[in-house]
Rosetta silent file (secondary structure, phi, psi, omega in degrees, C-alpha in Angstrom):
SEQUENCE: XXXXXXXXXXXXXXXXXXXXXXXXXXXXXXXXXXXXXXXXXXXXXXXXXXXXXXXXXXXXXXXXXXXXXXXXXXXXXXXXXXXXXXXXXXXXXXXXXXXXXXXXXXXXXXXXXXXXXXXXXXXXXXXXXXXXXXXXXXXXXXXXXXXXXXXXXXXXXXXXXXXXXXXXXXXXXXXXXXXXXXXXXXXXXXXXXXXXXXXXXXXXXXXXXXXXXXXXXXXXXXXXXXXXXXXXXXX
SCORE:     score description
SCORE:     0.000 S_00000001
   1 L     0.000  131.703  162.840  165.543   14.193  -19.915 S_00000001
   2 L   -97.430  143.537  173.209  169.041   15.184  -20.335 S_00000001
   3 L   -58.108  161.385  165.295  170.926   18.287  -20.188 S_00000001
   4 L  -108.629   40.884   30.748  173.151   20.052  -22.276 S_00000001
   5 L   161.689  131.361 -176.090  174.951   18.821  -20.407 S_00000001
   6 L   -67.779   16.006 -178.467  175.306   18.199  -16.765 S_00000001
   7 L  -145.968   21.833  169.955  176.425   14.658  -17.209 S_00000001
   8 L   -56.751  133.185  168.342  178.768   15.528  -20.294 S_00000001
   9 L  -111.892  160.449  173.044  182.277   12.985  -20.763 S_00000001
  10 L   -55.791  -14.835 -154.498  184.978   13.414  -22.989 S_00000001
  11 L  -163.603   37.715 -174.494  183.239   11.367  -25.632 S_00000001
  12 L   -51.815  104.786 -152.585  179.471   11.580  -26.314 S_00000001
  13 H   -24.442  -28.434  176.894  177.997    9.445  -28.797 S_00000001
  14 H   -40.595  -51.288 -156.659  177.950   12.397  -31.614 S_00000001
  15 H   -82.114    6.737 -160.842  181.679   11.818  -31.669 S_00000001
  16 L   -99.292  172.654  157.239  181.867    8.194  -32.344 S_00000001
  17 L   -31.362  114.008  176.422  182.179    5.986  -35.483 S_00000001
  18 H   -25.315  -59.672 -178.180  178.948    6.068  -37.457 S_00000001
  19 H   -51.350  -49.382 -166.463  178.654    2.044  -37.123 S_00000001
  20 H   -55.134  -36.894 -172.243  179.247    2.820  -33.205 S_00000001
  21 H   -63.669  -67.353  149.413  176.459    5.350  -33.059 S_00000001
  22 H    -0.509  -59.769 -148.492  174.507    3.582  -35.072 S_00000001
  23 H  -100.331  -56.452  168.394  174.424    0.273  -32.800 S_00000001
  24 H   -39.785  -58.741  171.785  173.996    2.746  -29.715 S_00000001
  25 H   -83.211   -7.289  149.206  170.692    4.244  -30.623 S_00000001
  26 H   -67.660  -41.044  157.788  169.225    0.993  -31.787 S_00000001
  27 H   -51.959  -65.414  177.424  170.145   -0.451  -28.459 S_00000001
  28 L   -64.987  -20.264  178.131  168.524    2.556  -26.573 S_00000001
  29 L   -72.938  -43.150  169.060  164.938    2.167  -28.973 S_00000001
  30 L   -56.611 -120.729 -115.455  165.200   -1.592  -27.930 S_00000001
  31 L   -62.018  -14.042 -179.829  165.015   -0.999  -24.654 S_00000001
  32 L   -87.004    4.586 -169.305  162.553    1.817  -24.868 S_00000001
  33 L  -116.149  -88.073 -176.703  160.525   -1.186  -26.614 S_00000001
  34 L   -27.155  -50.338  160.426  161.131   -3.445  -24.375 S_00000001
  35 H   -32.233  -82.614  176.726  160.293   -1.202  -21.505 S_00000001
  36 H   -65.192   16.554  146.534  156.854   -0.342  -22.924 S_00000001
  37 H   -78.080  -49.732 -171.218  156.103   -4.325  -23.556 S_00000001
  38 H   -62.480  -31.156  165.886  156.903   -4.794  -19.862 S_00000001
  39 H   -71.565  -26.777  165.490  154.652   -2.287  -18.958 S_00000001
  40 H   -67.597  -31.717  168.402  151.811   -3.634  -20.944 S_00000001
  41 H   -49.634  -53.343 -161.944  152.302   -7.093  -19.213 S_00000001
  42 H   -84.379  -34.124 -168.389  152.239   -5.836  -15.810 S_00000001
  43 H   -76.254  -61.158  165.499  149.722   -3.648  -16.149 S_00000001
  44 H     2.725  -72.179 -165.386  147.365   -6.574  -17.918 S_00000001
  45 H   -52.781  -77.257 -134.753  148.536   -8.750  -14.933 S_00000001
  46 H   -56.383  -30.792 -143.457  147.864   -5.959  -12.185 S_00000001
  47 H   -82.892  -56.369  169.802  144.109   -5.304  -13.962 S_00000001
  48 H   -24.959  -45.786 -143.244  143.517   -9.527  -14.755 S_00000001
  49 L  -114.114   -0.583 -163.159  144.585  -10.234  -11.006 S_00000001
  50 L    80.095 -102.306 -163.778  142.191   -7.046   -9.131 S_00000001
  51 L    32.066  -79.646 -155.902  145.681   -5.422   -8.161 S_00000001
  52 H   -48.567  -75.300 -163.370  144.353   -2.400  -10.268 S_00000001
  53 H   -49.494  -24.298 -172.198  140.807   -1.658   -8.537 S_00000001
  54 H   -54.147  -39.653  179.742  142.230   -2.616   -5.151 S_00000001
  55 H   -64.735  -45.030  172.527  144.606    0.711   -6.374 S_00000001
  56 H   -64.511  -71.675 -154.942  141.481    2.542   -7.692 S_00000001
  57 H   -30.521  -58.896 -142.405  139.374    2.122   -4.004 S_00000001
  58 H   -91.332  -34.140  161.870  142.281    3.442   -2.638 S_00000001
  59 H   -88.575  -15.858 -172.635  143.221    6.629   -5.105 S_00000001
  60 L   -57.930  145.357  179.788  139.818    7.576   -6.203 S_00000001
  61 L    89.024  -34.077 -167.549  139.458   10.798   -5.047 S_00000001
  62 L  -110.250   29.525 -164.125  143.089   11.442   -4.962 S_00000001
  63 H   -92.597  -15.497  148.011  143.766   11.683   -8.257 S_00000001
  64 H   -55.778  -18.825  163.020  146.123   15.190   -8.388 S_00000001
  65 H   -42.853  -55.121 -169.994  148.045   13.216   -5.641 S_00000001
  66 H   -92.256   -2.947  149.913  148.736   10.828   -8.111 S_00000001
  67 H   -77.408  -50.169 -151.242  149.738   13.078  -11.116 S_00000001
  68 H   -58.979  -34.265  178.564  151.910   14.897   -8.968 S_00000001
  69 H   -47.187  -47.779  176.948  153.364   11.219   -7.752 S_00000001
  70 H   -34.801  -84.442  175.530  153.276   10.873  -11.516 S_00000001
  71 H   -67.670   16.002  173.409  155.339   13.394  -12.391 S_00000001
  72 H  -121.060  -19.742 -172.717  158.014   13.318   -9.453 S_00000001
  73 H   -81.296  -38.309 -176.146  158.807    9.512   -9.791 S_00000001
  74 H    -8.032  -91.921  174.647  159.535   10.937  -13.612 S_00000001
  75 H   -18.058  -70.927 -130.159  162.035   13.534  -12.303 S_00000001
  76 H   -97.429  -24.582  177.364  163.792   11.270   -9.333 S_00000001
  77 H   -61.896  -71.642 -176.095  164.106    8.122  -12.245 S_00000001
  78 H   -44.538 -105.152 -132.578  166.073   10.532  -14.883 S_00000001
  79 H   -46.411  -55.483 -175.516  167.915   11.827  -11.998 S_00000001
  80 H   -64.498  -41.263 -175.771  169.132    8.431  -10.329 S_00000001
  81 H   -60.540  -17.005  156.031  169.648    6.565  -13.622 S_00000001
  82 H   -53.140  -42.696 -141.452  171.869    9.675  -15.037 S_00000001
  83 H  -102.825  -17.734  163.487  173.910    9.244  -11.759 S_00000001
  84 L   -92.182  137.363 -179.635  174.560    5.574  -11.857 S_00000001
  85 L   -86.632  -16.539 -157.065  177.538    4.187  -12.853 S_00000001
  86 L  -101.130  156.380 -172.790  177.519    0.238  -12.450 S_00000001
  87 H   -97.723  -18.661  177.645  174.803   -0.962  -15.918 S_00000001
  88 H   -74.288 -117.585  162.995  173.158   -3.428  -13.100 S_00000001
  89 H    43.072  -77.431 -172.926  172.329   -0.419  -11.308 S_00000001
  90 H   -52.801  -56.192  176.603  170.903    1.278  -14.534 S_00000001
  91 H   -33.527  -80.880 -177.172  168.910   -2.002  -15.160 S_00000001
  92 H   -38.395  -45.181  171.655  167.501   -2.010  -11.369 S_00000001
  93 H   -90.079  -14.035  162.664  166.226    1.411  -11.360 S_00000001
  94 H   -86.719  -21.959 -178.183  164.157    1.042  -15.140 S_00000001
  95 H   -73.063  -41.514  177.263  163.088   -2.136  -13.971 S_00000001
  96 H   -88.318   -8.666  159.950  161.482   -0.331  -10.329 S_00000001
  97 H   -86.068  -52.869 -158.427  160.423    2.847  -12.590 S_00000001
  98 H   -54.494  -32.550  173.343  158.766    0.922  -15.011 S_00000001
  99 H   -54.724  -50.702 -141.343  156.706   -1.031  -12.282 S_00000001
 100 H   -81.449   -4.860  136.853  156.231    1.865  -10.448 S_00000001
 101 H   -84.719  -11.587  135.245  154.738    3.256  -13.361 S_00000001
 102 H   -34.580  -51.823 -165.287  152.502    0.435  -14.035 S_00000001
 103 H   -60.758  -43.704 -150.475  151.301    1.198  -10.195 S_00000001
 104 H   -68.651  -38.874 -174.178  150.893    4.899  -11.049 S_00000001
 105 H   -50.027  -55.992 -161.354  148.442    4.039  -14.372 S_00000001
 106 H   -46.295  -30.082  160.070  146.365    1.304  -12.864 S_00000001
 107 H   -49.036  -50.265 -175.575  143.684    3.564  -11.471 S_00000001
 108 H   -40.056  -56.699  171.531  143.363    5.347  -14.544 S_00000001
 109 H   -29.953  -68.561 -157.948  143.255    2.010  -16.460 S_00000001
 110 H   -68.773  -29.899  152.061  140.472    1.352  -14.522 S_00000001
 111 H   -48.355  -39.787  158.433  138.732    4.614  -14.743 S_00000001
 112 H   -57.940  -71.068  165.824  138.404    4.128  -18.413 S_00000001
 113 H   -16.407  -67.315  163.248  136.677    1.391  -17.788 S_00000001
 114 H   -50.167  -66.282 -153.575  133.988    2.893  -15.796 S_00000001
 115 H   -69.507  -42.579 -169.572  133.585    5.425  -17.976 S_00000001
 116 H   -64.202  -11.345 -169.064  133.958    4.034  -21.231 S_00000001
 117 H    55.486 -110.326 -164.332  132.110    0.585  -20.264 S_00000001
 118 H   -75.074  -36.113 -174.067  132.265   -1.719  -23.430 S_00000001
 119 H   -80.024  -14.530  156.958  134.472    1.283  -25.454 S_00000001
 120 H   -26.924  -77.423 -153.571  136.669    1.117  -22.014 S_00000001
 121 H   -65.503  -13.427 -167.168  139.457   -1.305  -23.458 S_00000001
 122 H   -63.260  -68.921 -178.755  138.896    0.577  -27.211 S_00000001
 123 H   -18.973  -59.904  176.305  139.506    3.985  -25.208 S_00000001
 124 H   -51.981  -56.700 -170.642  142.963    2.661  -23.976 S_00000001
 125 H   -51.662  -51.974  163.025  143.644    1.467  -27.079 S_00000001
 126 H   -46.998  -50.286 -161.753  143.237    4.698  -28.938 S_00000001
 127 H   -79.403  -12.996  157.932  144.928    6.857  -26.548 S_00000001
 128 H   -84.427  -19.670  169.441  148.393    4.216  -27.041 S_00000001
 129 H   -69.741  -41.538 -151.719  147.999    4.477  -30.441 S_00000001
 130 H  -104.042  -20.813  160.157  147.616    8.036  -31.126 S_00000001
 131 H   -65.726  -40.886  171.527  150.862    8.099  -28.256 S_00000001
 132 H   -44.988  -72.684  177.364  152.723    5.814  -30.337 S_00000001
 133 H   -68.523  -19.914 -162.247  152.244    7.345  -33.850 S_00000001
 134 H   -93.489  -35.162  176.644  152.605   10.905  -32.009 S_00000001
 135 H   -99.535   -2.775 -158.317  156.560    9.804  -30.502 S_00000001
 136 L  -107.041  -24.388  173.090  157.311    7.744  -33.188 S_00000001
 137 L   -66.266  -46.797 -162.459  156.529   11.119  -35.568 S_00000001
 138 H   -81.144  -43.327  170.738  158.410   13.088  -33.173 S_00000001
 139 H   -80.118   -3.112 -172.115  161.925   11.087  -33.078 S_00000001
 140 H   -90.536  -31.284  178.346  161.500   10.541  -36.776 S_00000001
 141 H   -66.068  -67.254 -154.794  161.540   14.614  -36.939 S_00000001
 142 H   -72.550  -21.736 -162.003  164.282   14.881  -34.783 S_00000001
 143 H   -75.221  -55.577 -161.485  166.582   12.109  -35.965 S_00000001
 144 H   -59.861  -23.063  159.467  166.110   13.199  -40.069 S_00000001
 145 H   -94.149  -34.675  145.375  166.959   16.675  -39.250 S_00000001
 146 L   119.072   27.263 -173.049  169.796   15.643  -37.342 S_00000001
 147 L   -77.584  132.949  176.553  168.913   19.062  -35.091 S_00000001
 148 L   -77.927  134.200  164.987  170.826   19.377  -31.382 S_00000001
 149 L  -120.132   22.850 -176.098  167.271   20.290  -29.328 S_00000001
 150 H   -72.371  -27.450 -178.086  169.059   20.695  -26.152 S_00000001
 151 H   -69.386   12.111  172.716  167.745   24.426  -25.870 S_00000001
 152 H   -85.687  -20.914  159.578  164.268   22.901  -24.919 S_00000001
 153 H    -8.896 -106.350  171.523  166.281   22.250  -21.425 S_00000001
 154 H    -3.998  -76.150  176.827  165.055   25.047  -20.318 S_00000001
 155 H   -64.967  -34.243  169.639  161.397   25.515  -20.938 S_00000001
 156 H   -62.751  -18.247 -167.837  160.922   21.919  -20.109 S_00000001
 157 H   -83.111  -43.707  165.598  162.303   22.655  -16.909 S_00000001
 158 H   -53.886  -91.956 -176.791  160.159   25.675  -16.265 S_00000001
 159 H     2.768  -92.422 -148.294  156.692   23.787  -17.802 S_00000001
 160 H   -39.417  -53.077 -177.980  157.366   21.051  -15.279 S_00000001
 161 H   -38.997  -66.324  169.309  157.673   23.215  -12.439 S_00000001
 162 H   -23.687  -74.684 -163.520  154.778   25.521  -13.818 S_00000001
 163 H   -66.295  -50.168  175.038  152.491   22.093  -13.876 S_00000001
 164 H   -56.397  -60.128 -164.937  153.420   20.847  -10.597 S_00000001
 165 H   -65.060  -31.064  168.100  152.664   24.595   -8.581 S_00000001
 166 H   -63.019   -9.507 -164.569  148.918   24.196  -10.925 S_00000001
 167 H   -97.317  -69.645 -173.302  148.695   20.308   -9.263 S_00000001
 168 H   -20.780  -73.766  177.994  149.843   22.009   -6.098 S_00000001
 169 H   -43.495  -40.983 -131.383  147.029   25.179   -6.315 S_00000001
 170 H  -111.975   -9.508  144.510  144.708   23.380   -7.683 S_00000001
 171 H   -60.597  -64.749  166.991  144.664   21.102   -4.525 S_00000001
 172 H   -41.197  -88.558 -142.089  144.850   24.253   -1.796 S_00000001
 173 L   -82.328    8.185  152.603  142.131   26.094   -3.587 S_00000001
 174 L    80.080   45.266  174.690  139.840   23.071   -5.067 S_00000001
 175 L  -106.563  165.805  173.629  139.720   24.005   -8.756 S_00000001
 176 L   -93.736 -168.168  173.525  140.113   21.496  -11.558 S_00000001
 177 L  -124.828  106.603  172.817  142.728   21.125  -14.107 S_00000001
 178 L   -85.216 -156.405  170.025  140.740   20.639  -17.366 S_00000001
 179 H   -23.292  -48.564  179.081  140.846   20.145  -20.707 S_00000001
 180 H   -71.232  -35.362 -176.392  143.433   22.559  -21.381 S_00000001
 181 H   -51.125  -80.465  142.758  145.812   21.525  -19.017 S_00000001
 182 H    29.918  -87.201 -161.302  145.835   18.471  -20.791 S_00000001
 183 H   -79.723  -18.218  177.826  146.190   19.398  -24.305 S_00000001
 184 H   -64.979  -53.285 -176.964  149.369   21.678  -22.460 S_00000001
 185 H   -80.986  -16.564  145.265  150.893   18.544  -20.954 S_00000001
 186 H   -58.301  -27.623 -163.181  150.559   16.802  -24.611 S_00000001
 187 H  -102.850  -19.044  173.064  152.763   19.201  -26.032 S_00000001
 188 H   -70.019  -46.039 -177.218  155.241   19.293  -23.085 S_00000001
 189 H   -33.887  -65.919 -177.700  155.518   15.836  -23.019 S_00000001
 190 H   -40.627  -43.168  167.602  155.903   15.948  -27.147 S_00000001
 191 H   -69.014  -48.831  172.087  159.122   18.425  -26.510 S_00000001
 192 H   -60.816  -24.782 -167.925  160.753   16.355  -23.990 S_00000001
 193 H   -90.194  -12.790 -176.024  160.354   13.474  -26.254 S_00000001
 194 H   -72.212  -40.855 -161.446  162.060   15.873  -29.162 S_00000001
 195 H   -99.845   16.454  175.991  164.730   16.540  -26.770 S_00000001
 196 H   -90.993  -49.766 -170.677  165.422   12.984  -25.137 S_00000001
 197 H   -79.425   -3.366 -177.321  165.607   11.412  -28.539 S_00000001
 198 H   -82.640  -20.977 -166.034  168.087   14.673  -29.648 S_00000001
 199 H  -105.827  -11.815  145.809  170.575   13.469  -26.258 S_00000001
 200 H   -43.956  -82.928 -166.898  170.178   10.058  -27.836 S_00000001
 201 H   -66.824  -47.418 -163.292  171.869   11.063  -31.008 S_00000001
 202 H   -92.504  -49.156 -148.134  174.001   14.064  -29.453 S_00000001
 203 H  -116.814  -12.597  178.992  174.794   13.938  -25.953 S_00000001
 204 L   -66.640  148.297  152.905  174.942   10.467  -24.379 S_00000001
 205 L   -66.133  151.233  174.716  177.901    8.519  -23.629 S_00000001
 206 L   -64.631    3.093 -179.778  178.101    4.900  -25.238 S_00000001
 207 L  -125.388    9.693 -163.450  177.593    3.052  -21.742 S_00000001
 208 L  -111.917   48.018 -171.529  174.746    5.408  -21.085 S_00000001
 209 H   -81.358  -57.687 -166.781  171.800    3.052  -23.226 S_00000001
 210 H   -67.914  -49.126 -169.332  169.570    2.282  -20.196 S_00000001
 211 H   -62.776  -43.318  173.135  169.628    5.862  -18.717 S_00000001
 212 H   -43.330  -47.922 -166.176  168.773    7.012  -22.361 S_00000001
 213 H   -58.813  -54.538 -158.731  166.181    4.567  -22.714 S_00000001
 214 H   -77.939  -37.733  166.903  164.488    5.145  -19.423 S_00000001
 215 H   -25.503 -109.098 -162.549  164.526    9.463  -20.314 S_00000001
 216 H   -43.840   -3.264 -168.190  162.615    8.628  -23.259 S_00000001
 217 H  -108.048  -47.642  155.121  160.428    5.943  -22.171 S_00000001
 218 H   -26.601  -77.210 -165.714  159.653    8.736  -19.105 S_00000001
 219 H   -66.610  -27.919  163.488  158.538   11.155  -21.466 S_00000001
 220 H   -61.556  -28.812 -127.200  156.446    8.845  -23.553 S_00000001
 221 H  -112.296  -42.184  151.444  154.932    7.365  -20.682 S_00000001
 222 H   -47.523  -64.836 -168.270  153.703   11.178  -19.804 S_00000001
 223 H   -57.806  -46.829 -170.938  152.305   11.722  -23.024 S_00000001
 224 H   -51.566  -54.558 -176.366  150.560    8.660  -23.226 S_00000001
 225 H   -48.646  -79.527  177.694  148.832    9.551  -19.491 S_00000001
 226 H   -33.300  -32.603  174.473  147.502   13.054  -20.970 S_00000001
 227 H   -81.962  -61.364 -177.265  146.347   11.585  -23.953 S_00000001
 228 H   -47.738  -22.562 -153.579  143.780    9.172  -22.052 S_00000001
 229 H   -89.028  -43.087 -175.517  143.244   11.869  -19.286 S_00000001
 230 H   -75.052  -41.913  155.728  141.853   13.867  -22.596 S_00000001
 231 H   -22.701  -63.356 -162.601  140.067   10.951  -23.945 S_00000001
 232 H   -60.134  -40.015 -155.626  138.475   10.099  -20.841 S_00000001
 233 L   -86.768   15.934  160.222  137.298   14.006  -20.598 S_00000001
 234 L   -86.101  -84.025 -154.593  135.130   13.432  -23.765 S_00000001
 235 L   -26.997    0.000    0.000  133.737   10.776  -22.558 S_00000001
């Protein structure tokens, strides 16, 4: 997620030639594509190869560790990939988030499994579709009203805080974070993804594609976790 904005230039995509814009925010959805193909590879690979259960044995039991892990490599990705300047650079850190999101899934991945048994891989399936159709809804809202969403700065930045000190608590004092929590962290997610694809269209610079890319691919990548974490809690 971007600001509105601490990484402002002289010349933010808003201001350039329509074709120029244009060719910028098709460039950042490619790579936001591309991103979430690589992550479907690796994680396939990690689950195909063991990788994954060797990762559940070792997180089960630990799984608010690994939201909070979740949600902090988020954070520290957006922050270094705003702050680099060289596009190798840019590359190098979505290429080591996206793994490292891959890493962060594979228990879960596998936890669907257990629970769901045969409706495991179905489970999965659902909860990318219903992410998919849910961001793909959500940038089509922001780009056709053609609305600056940069005031969500704010609340996202409280939420996230909020939801880390409940991961935090809810560790200390040994309560769970249900359902609701959940259906909470769907809708934050859904607002960061309004206001990632709004700093796409408003606020980026034209040499800034990969840092865009990896924001929004961040925030999808959150929703998508919350929607299986609520699947699975039917189950």
């Amino acid at each position: 997620m971007q600001t509105d904005n601490p990484y402002a230039v002289n010349h933010p995509v808003a201001m350039l030639e329509a074709d120029r814009r244009s060719a910028f925010i098709w460039r950042t959805y490619a790579h936001v594509v591309g991103a979430i193909l690589a992550f479907a590879a690796i994680s396939t690979w990690m689950f195909k190869s063991g990788v994954s259960i060797q990762l559940f044995n070792v997180m089960q039991g630990n799984w608010l560790l690994v939201l909070g892990a979740f949600m902090i490599a988020s954070w520290g990705a957006n922050y270094v990939a705003h702050r680099l300047e060289s596009q190798a650079a840019q590359y190098a850190a979505f290429a080591v988030y996206v793994v490292a999101q891959a890493v962060i899934f594979a228990p879960l991945f596998v936890m669907a499994i257990i629970v769901g048994g045969a409706n495991g891989p179905g489970i999965i399936e659902s909860a990318a579709t219903v992410t998919i159709v849910a961001s793909v809804g959500l940038m089509a809202v922001a780009m056709l009203t053609g609305k600056d969403f940069s005031f969500l700065r704010g609340l996202l930045v409280w939420g996230g805080i909020l939801a880390l000190v409940g991961i935090v608590a809810s560790l200390i004092f040994g309560f769970e974070l249900g359902t609701w929590f959940s259906v909470a962290m769907i809708g934050f997610a859904g607002a960061a993804v309004l206001y990632d694809t709004s700093n796409i269209m408003h606020h980026y610079p034209e040499n800034r594609h990969v840092a865009a890319a990896m924001s929004l691919f961040a925030s999808i990548a959150l929703m998508f976790w919350y929607v299986l974490r609520l699947f699975l809690s039917r189950e």
